[in-house]
N, C-alpha and C positions, 0 to 999 in steps of 0.2 A: 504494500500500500504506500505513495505515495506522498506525501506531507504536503502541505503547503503552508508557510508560515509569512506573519502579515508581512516581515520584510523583502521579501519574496515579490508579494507585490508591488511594491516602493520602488523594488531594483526593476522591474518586469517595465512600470511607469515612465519612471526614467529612463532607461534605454530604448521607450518608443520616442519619448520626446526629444531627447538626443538623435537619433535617427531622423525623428520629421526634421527637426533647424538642419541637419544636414541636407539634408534631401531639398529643403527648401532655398538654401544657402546656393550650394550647387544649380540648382534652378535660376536665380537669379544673374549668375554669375555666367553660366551660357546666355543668357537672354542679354546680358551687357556685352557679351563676346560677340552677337551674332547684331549689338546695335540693334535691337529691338525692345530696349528700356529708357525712356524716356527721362531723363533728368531734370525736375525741378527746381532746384536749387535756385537762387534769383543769382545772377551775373554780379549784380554790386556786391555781395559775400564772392563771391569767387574772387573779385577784382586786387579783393584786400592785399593779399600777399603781394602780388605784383605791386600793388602802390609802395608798400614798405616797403617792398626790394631795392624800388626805383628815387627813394629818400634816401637809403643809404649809399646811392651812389653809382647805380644800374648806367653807363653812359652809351653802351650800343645796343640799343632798344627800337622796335619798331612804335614811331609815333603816332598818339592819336589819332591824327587825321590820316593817314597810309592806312591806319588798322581799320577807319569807319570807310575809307575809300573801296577798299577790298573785301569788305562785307565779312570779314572776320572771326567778326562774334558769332557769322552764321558757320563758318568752318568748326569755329572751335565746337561749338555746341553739337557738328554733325563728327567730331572727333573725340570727345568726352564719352568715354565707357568705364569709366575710372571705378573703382568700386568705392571710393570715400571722397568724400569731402575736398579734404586736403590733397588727395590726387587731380581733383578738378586745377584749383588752384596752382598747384604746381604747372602742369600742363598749360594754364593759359597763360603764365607766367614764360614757360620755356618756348612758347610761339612768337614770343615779343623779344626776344633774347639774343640777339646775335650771337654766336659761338662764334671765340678768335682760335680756340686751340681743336686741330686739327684731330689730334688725337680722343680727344672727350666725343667729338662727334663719331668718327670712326669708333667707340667704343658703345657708343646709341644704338649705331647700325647694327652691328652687331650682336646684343641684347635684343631690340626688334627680331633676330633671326631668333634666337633660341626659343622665345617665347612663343614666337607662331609655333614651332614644331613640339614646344613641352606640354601640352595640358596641363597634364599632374602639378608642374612646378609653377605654372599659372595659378592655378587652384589652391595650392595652398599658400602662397602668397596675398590674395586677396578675399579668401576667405574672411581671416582676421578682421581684414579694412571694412565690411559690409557694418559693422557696429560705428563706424565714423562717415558711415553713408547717409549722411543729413545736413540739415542748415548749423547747425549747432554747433558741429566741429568746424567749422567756419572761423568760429572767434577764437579759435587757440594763438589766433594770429596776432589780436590784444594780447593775451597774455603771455607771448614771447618777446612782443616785440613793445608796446607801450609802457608807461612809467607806473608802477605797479603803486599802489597805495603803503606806505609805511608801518611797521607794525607799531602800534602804540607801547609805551614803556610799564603802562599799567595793561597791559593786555592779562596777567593772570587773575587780577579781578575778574573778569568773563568767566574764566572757569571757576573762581571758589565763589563767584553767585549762582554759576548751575548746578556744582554739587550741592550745596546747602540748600539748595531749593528740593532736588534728586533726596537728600537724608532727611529734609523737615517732611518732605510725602510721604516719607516711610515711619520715620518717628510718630507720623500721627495718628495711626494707626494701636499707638502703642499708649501715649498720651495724646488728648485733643488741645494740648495748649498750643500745640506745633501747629495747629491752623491758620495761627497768626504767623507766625515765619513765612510757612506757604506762601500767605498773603501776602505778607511785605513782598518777598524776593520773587513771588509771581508777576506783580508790579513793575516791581526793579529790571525783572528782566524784560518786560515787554519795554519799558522806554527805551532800555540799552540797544533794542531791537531797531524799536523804531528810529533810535537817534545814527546808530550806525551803518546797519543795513542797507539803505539808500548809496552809501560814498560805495558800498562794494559789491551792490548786487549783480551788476554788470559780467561778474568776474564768477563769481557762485560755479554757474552750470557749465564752466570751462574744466574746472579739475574734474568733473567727471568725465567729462572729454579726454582732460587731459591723463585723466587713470587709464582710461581704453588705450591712449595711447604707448604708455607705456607696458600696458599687456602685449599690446603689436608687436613691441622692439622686441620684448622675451621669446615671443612665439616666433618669429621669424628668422631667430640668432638659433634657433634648433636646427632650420633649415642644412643640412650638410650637402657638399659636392659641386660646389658653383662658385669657385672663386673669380671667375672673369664676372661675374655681378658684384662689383666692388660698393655697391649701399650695401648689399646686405652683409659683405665682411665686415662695413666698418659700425652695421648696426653691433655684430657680433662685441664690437669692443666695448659696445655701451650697455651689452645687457645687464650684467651682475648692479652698474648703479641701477638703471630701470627697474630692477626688479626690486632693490633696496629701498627705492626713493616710492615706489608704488607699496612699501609692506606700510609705510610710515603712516599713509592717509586713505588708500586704499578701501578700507575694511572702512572708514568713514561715509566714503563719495554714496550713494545711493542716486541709481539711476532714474528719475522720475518719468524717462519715456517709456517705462517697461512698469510702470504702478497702475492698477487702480484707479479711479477718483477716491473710493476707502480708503487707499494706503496713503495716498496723493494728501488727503485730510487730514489725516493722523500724523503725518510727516510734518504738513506746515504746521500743526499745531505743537510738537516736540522741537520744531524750530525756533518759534516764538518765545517760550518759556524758556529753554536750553540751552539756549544760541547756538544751536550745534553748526550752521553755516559759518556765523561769525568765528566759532573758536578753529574751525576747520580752515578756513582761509587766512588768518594769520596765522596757523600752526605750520602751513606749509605758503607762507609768502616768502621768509625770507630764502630755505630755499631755492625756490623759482626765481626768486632776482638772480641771486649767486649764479646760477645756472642756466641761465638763460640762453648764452650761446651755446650749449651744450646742446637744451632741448629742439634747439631749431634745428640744428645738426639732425638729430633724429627725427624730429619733423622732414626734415627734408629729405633723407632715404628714405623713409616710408613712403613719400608721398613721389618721390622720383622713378619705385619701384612699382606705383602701381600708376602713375602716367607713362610709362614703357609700356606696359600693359595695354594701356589704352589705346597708344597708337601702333600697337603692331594689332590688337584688333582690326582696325583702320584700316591699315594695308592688307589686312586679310582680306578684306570683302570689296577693295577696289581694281579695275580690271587690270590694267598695269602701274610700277614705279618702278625706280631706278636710284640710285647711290649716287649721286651729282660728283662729275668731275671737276677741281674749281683750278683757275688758271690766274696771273695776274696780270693778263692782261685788257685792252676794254674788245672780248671777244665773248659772244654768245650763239652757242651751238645747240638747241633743240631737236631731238628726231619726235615725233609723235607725240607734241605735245598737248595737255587737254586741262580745262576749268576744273576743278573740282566737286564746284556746288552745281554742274549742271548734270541733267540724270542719265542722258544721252549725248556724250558732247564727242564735237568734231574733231580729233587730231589734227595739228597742224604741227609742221615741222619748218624751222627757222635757224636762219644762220645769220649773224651779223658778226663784222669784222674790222677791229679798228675805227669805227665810225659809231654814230647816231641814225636815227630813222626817222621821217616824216611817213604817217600808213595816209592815206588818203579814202576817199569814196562813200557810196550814200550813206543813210542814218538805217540801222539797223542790220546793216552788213557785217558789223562783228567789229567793228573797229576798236570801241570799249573794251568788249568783253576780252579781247587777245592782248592788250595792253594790261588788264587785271590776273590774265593767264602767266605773261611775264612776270609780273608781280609778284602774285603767289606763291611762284615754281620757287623762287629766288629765297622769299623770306622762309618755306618750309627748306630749303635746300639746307642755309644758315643757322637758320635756330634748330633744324630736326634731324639735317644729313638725308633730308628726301626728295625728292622730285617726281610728280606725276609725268611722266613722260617716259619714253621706250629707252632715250639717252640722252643725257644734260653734261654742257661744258659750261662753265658758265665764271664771270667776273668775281670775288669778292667785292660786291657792294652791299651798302644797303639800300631800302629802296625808299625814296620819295614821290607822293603823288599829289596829282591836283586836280582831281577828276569828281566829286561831284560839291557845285557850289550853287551856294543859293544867296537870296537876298537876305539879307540881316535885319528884319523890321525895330527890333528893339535897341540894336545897337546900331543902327542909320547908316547900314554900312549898304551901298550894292552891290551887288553880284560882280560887276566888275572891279568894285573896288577890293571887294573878299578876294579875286582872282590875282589881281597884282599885289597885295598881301605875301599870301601863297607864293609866289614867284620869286618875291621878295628875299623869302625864307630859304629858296633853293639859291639865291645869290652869293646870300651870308653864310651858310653852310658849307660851299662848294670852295671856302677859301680856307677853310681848316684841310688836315691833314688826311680826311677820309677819301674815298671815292664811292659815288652814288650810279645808282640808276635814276633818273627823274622821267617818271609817267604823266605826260600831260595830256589831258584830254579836251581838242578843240583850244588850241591857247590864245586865250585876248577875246572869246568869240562874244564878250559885253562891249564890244565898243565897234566905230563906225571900219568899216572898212580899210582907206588909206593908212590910219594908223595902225591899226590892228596888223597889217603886214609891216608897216618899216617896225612896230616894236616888238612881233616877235621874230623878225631876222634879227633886230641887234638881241635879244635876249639870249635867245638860241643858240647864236653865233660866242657868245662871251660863256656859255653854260656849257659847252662842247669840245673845254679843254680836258682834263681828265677827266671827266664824267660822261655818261652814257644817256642822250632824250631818247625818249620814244613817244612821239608828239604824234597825235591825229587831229586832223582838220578837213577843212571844207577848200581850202585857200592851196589850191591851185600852184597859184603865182612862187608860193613860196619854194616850191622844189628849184624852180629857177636862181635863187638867191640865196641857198643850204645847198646846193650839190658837190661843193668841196667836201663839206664835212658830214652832210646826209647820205643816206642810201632808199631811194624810195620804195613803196612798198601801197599795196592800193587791195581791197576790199570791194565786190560789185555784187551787184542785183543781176539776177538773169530773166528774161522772158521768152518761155516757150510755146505757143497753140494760148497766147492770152492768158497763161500763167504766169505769177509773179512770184522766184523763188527767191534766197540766198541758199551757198553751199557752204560760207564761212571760211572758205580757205584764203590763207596768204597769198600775193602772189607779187612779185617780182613787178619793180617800174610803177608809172602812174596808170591813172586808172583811165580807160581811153570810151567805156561805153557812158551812152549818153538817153537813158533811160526814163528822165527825171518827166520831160513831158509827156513821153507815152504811158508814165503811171497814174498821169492826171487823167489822160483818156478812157484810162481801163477803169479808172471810179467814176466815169460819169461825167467829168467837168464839161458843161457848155459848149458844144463844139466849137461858137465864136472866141473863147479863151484858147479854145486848144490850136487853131487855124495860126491864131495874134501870136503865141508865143514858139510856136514854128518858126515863123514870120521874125519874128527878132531876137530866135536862136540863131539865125543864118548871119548877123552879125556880131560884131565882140562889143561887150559893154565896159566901160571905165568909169569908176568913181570921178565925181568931181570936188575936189579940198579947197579949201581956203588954204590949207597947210599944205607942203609940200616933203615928201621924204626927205630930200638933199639934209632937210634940217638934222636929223639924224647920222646921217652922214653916211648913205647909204641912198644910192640912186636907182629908184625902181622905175621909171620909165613910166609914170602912172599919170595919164593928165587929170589935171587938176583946176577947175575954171568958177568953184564957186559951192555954199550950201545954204540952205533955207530952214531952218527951225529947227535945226538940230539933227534933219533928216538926211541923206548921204541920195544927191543928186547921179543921174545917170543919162549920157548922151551918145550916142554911137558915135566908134571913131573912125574918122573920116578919111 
């Protein structure tokens, strides 16, 4: 006969429930592998760590407006499989990051391979991280990196008002005089609560973060057989304090995402009276100060080991990449290159050589979008060691752009004034010690015509000594006046049987079809519009200025006889 004893069933309980968080754990963690778990985490908590990074002194960083140009935030979010928090962070952190040492990146790429090919060692690697998978581990970033609040000198008052209060509950049971003590120092403690509590509550729900955290370091210093993953060796050197510095307050932290509202109640009410937050977060402030670069250290293997992670998921599931060869000189070599954020995109393959580019041709040919495809390739090459494309040669730069502006209502700035801003900035820049890429899109296209070409030949022209344009426009004219130092390059619409397609490929020279009125046909315009502007396509039209190029210094050949209201007159030349 068989026994069964209750412990029996306790153990029976626990090893289903141990097996379900497995089972569910695992479940999670392919669904982040396969990018089919949606991350809600808000961006501003991700941001954080990169801000502090970039205080302390981050100086080859891709800039704001390059990161909003290149729609970024939409990458990172379609690259984030992270399994924590602080892996996010990391991650958008290392997209903004130029890498100078050659070797760090070649050691990325690398890691990238293993991971694809380990499951197992994926898995148990982020397993751990799925409990720092929320908004919450968010702020560990305050408490590494901001100015921690002071322990007070009378801080052992806190604790001999919480026991006395802890022996008068028990005493009074024994005598009722102790009712009054209760009283007092029930009192006593609620002010203490209310008067302190406010300066540190900010900081509270970080140590339990920050306990998880340092379970991760221990758990993942077991890891044996991987020493080319140099986080997790140098987690190994941190584990024994992790593990000491977690014995200390540990058994304190109580997780409140995993209560109750019963436990959840009962908790802030033993708070209140107790102060157990208070005495808990000055029992372990002044270590956290002390160590602070220590904990980011560990912060940051963790959180580097599971954004590895992230992006060799990434690359799993995209159709090709490549390992970018980088060169130093201004030479860009593309075989099969493609957008990222698009679902079906066109490879285009590109070569440029010692020079700059003018792309020319209609609006929606792809002129944008292949100048953000450069872009991209460049900053994932730099910061990640990647390149969507079949094979990348490409410059050490970094990149700058100026491609989408708008009118500034509140700061009374216009669109063109925002755009020579912008331009500005690629002036100032281009005279320090770096070398750029600068992506401009349609350059000067707020202002009248005559000027708009003499000022972006002299721009262009002074911006195209070590650095590399990649300018698209409407403006013709200017391949004439850039062909020393440009190479053109032109983008078209085709029509076949009265359809109107684009194929999106590059293609060598300008662009020589002339589409522009038969598209107006094919929508319908007025036959007498379409007949009239036939009619005076068959001659060449010229601006007419008050101002003249020469003044620039720079003779464009452009007649020039006069303007009326601010509008840019037009006479056929004769």
């Amino acid at each position: 006969m068989i026994r069964i004893y209750p412990e029996h069933f306790f153990i029976y309980l626990k090893n289903k429930f141990s097996s379900y968080r497995a089972k569910r754990s695992t479940d999670n963690l392919n669904k982040l592998w396969r990018g089919e778990k949606e991350k809600e985490i808000d961006l501003k908590l991700i941001r954080e760590y990169h801000i502090e990074k970039c205080k302390a002194g981050a100086i080859h960083v891709v800039d704001d407006g390059t990161w909003s140009d290149l729609n970024m935030d939409t990458f990172f979010r379609k690259m984030d499989r992270c399994a924590s928090a602080i892996g996010s962070q990391y991650l958008y952190h290392l997209l903004h990051k130029y890498e100078t040492d050659p070797k760090k990146l070649d050691r990325r790429y690398n890691e990238y391979q293993l991971f694809i090919g380990d499951k197992p060692l994926r898995e148990k690697i982020q397993k751990p991280m799925l409990r720092l998978n929320r908004s919450g581990a968010c702020y560990l970033v305050d408490l590494f990196f901001s100015d921690l609040p002071k322990k007070p000198w009378y801080y052992f008052l806190f604790i001999l008002s919480s026991l006395i209060l802890l022996s008068s509950i028990i005493a009074m049971f024994f005598n009722g005089v102790f009712i009054l003590a209760v009283l007092f120092f029930g009192v006593t403690n609620l002010l203490i609560h209310a008067l302190y509590t406010p300066k540190i509550s900010g900081y509270i729900p970080d140590l339990s973060v920050l306990s998880h955290m340092l379970g991760i370091v221990v758990r993942l210093s077991k890891i044996e057989g991987f020493p080319q993953l140099a986080a997790l060796e140098r987690l190994k050197m941190h584990c024994r304090y992790a593990s000491k510095f977690n014995k200390k307050f540990g058994w304190l932290v109580v997780d409140k995402y995993i209560l109750n509202e019963l436990a959840v109640s009962v908790y802030a009410y033993l708070n209140h009276f107790f102060l157990m937050e208070l005495i808990l977060f000055f029992f372990c402030i002044n270590e956290i100060k002390g160590k602070q670069k220590l904990l980011i250290e560990m912060y940051e293997n963790i959180a580097s080991l599971d954004a590895g992670i992230s992006i060799s998921s990434y690359l799993n599931s995209v159709s090709k990449y490549c390992k970018p060869v980088f060169n130093e000189k201004k030479s860009i070599v593309l075989i099969d290159a493609f957008h990222p954020l698009i679902e079906e995109p066109v490879t285009n393959s590109f070569s440029l050589e010692n020079k700059s580019c003018l792309i020319t041709g209609s609006n929606m040919a792809g002129k944008t979008t292949f100048i953000k495809t450069i872009g991209i390739n460049i900053i994932l090459a730099r910061t990640l060691d990647i390149c969507m494309a079949g094979s990348a040669n490409i410059p050490l730069v970094q990149v700058k752009t100026s491609i989408k502006r708008q009118d500034d209502l509140n700061g009374k700035k216009s669109y063109y004034y925002k755009e020579i801003e912008s331009i500005l900035d690629f002036i100032n820049i281009s005279k320090n010690g770096d070398q750029f890429i600068f992506l401009i899109d349609e350059i000067f296209r707020g202002t009248n015509t005559c000027e708009r070409l003499s000022s972006a030949t002299a721009v262009l022209k002074y911006l195209s000594g070590k650095n590399i344009n990649m300018v698209t426009t409407h403006d013709l004219e200017l391949q004439n006046y850039l062909s020393d130092k440009f190479e053109i390059f032109h983008f078209m619409e085709r029509i076949e049987n009265n359809e109107h397609f684009f194929d999106y490929l590059i293609k060598p020279g300008s662009c020589q079809s002339r589409n522009a009125i038969r598209l107006l046909e094919m929508k319908g315009y007025p036959k007498s519009i379409i007949r009239e502007a036939y009619k005076l396509s068959k001659t060449d039209f010229v601006p007419l200025e008050n101002q003249t190029v020469a003044s620039l210094g720079y003779h464009l050949n452009i007649k020039t006889e006069g303007e009326k209201n601010g509008e840019v007159l037009y006479s056929r030349r004769s």
